[in-house]
N, C-alpha and C positions, 0 to 999 in steps of 0.2 A: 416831035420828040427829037430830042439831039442827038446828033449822031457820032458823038465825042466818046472815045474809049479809050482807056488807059493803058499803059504798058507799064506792070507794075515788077519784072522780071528784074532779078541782080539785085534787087533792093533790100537792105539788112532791116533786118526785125521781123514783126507779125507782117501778115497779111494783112489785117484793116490798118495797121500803120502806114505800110507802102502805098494801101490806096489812099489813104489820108493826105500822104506826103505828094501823091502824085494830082491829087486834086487842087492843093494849093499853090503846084508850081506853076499848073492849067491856067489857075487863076492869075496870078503871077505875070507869066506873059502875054497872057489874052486870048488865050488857045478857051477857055471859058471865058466867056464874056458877060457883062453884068448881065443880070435878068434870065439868064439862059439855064433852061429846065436840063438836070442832069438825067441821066437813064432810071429807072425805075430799077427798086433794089434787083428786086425779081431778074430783070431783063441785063445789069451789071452781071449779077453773080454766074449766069449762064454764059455770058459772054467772054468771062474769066476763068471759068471752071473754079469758083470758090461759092461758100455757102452765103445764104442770104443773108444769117446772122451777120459773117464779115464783112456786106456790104453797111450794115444796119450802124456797125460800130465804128466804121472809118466816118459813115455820114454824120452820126453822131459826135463823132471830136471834131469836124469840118465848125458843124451848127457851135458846139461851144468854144470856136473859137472864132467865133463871128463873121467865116467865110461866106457860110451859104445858111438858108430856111429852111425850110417844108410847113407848106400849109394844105390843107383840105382843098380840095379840088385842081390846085395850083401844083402838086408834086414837090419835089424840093429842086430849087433852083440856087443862082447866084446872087447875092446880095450887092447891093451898089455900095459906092466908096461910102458914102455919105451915111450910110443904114449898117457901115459896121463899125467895132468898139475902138475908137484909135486907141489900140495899144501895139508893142510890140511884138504880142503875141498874133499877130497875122502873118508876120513876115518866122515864125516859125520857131521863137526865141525857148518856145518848151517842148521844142520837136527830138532831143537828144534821143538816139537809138536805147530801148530799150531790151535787152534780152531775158536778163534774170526777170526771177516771179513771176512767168505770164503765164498762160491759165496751162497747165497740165494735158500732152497728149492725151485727146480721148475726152475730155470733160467736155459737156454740150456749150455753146457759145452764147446762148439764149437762159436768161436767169431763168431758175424757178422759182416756184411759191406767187406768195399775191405780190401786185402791181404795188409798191411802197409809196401812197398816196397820206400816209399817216406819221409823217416822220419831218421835222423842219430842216433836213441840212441841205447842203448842196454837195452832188457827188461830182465830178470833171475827172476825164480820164489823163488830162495834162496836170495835174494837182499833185499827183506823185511825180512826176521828171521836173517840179518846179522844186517839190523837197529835196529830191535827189540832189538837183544842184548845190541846194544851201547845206546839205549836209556833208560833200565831196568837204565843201571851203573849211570845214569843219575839221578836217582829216590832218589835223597838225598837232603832235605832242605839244609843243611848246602850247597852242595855243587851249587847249583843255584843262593844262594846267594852271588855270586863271579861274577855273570854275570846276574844281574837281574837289574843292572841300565844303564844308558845310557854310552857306553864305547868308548875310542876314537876310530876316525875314520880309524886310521892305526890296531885297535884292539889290545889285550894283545900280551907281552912278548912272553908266552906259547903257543898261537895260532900262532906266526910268528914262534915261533924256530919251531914246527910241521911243517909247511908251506917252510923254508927252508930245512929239511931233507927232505920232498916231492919232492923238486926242484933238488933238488942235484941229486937226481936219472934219472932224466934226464941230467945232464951235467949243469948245470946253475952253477957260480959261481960267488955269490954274498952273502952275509951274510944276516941275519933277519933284518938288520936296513934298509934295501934298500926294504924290502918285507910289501906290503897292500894288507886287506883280501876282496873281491869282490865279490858279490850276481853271480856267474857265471861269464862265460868267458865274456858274453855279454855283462854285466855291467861294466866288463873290459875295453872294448873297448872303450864304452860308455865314460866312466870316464878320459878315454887318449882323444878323440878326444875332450872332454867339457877342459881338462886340459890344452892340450898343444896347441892347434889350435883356431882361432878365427872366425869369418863368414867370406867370402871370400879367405879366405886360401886354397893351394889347396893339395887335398889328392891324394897320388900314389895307386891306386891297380893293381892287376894283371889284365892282359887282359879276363881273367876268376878267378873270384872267387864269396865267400859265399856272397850272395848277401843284407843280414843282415848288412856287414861293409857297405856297399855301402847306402843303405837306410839310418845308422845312419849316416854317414854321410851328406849326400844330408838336413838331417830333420835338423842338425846342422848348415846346411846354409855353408858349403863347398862346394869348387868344385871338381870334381873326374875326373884324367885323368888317363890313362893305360899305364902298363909296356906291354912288349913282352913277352913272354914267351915260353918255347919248352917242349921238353918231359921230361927236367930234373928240369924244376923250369922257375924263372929268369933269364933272359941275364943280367948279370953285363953292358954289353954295350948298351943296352935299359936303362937300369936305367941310366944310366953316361947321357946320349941324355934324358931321360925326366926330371933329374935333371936341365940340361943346358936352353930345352927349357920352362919351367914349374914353377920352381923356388919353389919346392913343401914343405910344412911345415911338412908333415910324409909318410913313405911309408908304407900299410898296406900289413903284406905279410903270411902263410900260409905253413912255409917250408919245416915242415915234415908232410905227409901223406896230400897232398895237398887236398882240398876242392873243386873241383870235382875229380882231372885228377888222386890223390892218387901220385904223385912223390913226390920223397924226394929231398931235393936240398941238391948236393954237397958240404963237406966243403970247394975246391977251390972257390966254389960262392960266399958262406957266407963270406966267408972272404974278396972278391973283393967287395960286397955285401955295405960290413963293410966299408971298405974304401974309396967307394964312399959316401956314406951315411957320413961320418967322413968330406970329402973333402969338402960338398955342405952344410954341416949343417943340414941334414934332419934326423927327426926321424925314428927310425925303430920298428914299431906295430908288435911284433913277435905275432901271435895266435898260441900255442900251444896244442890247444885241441884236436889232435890226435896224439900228441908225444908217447904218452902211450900204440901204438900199435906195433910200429919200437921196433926189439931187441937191433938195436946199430944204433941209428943214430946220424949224427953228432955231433957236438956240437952247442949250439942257438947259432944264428947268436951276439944274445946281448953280450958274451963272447969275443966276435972281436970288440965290438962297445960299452966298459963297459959306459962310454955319453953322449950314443946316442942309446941306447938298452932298449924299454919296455917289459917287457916278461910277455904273458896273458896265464894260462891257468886253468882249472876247473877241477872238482872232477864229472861232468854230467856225463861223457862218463866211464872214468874208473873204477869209482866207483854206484855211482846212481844221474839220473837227480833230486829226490826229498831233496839231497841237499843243490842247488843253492848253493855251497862253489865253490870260485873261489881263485885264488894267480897273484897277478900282482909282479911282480920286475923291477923297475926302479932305477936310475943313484940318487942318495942321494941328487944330486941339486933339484931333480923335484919332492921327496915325500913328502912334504907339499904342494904342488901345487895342486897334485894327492889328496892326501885327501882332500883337500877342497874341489877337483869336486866330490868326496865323500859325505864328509856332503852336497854339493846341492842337488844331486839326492837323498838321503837313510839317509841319517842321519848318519848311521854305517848301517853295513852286521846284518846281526843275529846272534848276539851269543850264540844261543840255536843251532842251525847250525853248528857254528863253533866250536863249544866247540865239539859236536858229531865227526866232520871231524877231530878235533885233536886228538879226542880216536882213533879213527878208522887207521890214522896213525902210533901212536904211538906204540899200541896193534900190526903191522904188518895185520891188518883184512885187509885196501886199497889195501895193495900188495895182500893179497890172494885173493882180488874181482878181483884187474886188470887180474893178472895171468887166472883166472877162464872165464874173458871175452875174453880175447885173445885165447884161448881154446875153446870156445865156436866159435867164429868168427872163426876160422882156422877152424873146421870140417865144417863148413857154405861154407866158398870158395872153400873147394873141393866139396861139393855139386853142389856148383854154379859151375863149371868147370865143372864137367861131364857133367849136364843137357845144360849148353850151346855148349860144345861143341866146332864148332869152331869158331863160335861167336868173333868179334874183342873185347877182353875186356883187360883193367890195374886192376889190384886190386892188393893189397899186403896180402901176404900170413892171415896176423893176424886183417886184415881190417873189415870196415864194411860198407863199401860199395864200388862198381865198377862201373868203367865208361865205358858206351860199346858204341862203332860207329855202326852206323847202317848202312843196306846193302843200297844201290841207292833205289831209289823211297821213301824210309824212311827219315820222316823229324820227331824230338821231338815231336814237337806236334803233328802229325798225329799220332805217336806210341802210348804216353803218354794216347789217345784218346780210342784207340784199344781196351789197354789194361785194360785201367778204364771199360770199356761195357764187359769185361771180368773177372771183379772182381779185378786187380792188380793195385793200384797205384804207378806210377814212379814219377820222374820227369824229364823234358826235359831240354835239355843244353841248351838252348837260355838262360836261367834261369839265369847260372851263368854269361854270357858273357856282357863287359861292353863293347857296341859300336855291331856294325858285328861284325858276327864272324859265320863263313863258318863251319868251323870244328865241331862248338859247338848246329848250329842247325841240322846236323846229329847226335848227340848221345842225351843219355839219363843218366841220377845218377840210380840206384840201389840200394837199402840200404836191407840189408839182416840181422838185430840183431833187428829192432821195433815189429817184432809177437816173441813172447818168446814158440812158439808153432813150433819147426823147419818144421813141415808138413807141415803150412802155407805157408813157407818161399819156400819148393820142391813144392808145388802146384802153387805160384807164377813164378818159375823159369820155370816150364815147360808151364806156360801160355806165358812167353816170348819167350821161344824157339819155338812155336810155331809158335809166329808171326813172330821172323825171318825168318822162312822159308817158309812163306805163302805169306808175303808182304801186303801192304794195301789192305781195301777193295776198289770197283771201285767207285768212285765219284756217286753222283744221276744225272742223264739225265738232263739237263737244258732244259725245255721247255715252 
């Protein structure tokens, strides 16, 4: 055990802040050395005269920002050069003292209620001092007054060309004239399904997926029938057969880091994908709101299908949900169609919003948040890996969340059930599946980034390991 202790005295802000701050300067000079096991929260908090939660919370913004782990057996230690995120958030670029809004004399430090294991975002306690930034630069009359009247609904020049350098880094190629700025992915989708479809028209989804598209659509007075799907995505030949029997107006799809199952689909697919979708006339609803986790994934499907290609995805996941910045790219025939289903719902996005998401871009800060969540998410799944063990689970290394089948006798909701009366909420695959589906009422989602407290996340994980290996409880006697 190391014998390293901090001197957190004279230092402005919280208490888990100062140890936070004092942990990375340790690191910093060498006073922590790579590999080297720090004290036990336990044996910190008594050594300091502070609560264990405040060591829990400083260790916590340590781990998401790439300084140091904690693993099962191993305790939490220091991370080598090499195993953290090169960003510049190491060297402490979202460390600005905070004092306002922090939690209330008296309020416990330790969340309650259940473990948020059922929730897809990422929470980061630097997430807010990276807003705070971009909103100080913000703090200029003059410059407000550029975005303080009613703007059109495709939004400014400067807001798109930001919005196309964002896209670009996923592989999208289309220019700013083809790109509208969207309250989130979901009003994305929104906006395609009010745009391009009419009641009775009927919508493609996957045999499983977010079950969100599915509702908006049903409310929109469409019909939803299902594609096939396997462990890689979409069958190009399910689509060809639902196209033929179906006659379908869009196909809503979900291609990299899929929504539950986590697969990426293949570029042979997208592209067979593409040219079905070309052949039959259907649209193709790309959701790309988990692009941002894949180091190299394909290229969008909408690139094969320049159209007949929407491409939806948001600033929620990789950046922060408090946002609501979203980027649609469609085929230049159909972006006044699009903006008009725009002005129905919203009038315009916010451009108090969007103006922040194009700083935030443009500054390189988006990239250092994604970088910093995918870093955070990676130490999370190897977590999740040891404690499950050998647990049937998919997850992708930089994910944030895993889909695990459960053993016989285990059905979603019986688990989902367990687990709740145990403090964890999951959710159950019947959830995403559209029609039966056999495979999907034995698993469950796991979302591991919603407690920004990684302890939460190990104490959830071993509540599920648990019940893997115990199985349900017995039924009550019927009598």
């Amino acid at each position: 055990m190391t014998i390293w202790t901090p001197d957190i005295t004279g230092r402005d802000g919280p208490k888990y802040r100062a140890l936070a701050d004092a942990i990375a300067e340790a690191i910093e000079t060498g006073d922590l050395a790579e590999g080297e096991r720090l004290p036990t929260h336990r044996d910190l908090a008594w050594k300091l005269g502070i609560t264990v939660g405040t060591v829990t919370r400083a260790y916590a913004l340590g781990q998401n920002e790439g300084l140091i782990a904690g693993e099962v057996g191993r305790g939490t230690y220091v991370l080598a050069k090499r195993d953290r995120p090169a960003t510049p958030g190491n060297k402490g670029i979202f460390r600005a003292p905070i004092t306002a809004f922090e939690r209330p004399a008296g309020e416990p430090e330790k969340p309650s209620g259940p473990i948020v294991m059922n929730q897809n975002f990422t929470a980061a306690p630097w997430v807010n001092e990276m807003l705070a930034d971009a909103i100080q630069g913000l703090a200029d009359p003059r410059r407000l007054g550029g975005i303080d009247g009613y703007l059109p609904s495709n939004s400014l020049l400067r807001h798109r060309l930001a919005a196309r350098d964002w896209l670009r880094r996923f592989g999208l190629e289309r220019d700013e004239n083809s790109i509208l700025i969207v309250s989130g992915c979901q009003h994305g989708l929104s906006v395609a399904f009010l745009g391009l479809a009419k009641p009775g028209d009927t919508v493609l989804v996957e045999s499983l997926t977010w079950p969100g598209a599915r509702q908006m659509a049903e409310m929109r007075g469409l019909k939803v029938a299902t594609v096939a799907v396997d462990d890689q995505g979409i069958r190009p030949d399910a689509f060809e057969a639902a196209c033929r029997e179906f006659s379908p107006r869009l196909l809503y799809t979900v291609p990299t880091l899929h929504n539950p199952t986590t697969s990426i689909l293949p570029e042979d697919r997208r592209r067979a994908i593409a040219e079905v979708a070309i052949r039959h006339g259907v649209y193709i609803l790309e959701d790309d709101v988990f692009g941002y986790v894949a180091d190299s994934a394909p290229p969008p499907i909408s690139n094969f299908a320049q159209d007949m290609g929407i491409y939806v995805t948001s600033l929620s996941k990789p950046v922060a949900p408090i946002l609501r910045t979203g980027f649609m790219s469609a085929p230049a025939g159909l972006v006044p169609r699009l903006a008009s289903a725009i002005r129905a719902t919203a009038l315009m996005t916010s451009s108090l919003n969007t103006e922040i998401a194009a700083d935030l871009i443009q500054s390189g800060a988006a990239v250092e948040s994604l970088n910093r969540h995918r870093a955070s998410a990676a130490l999370r799944q190897k977590m999740a890996s040891t404690i499950l063990g050998e647990a049937s689970t998919v997850a992708h290394p930089n994910g944030t969340h895993i889909w695990l089948s459960l053993p016989p006798l285990w059905t979603g909701a019986t688990f989902e059930a367990e687990a709740l009366a145990r403090g964890v909420a999951v959710t159950p695959g019947n959830i995403f599946a559209v029609g039966e589906n056999t495979a999907a009422n034995g698993a469950i989602r796991l979302c591991i980034g919603a407690e920004s407290d990684p302890e939460r996340i190990r104490e959830g994980l071993e509540v599920i390991a648990a019940l893997l290996s115990s199985g349900p409880s017995a039924a009550e006697p019927i009598v």
